[in-house]
Residue, then its C-alpha position, 0 to 999 in steps of 0.5 A: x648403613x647410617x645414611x640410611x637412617x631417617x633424620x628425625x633420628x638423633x644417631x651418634x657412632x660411639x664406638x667402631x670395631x671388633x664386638x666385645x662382650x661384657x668381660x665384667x660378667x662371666x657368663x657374657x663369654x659363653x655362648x647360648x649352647x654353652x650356657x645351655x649345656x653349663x645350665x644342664x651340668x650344674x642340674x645335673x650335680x655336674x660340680x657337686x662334691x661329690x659328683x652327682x653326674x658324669x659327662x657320660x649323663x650329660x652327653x645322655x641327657x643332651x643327645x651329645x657324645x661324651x668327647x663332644x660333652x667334654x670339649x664344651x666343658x673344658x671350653x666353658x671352664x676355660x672362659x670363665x677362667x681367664x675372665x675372672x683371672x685375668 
């Protein structure tokens, strides 16, 4: 790929292997779906205390079954814990 590139072009490789998203900012660990979903729960009253929604109301708002709802939560959850914690 880099031989293609023109050599008016100043191209130095920095840095070579596996991408890693930014682990200072949480949310760089969560998908465009999972944010999505995250962004609707926290509208929702999803984490309120008391709870304002169910993942019954997520899965209804979403177009997703509840099961489905609760697997992308415990995933997001899981993420930005081990982000912050470890």
């Amino acid at each position: 790929m880099v031989a293609g590139i023109p050599d008016e072009i100043d191209l130095r490789l920095k840095q070579a292997g596996e991408y890693q998203p930014d682990l200072g900012d949480p949310a760089g660990q969560l998908t465009d779906r999972q944010k999505e979903i995250l962004r609707a729960a926290i509208a929702a009253g999803y984490y309120d205390i008391p709870r304002r929604a169910t993942q019954r109301d997520l899965a209804a708002e979403l177009g997703l079954s509840p099961g489905t709802i609760g697997d992308h939560l415990r995933r997001i959850e899981a993420k930005i814990m081990q982000s912050l914690i470890v």
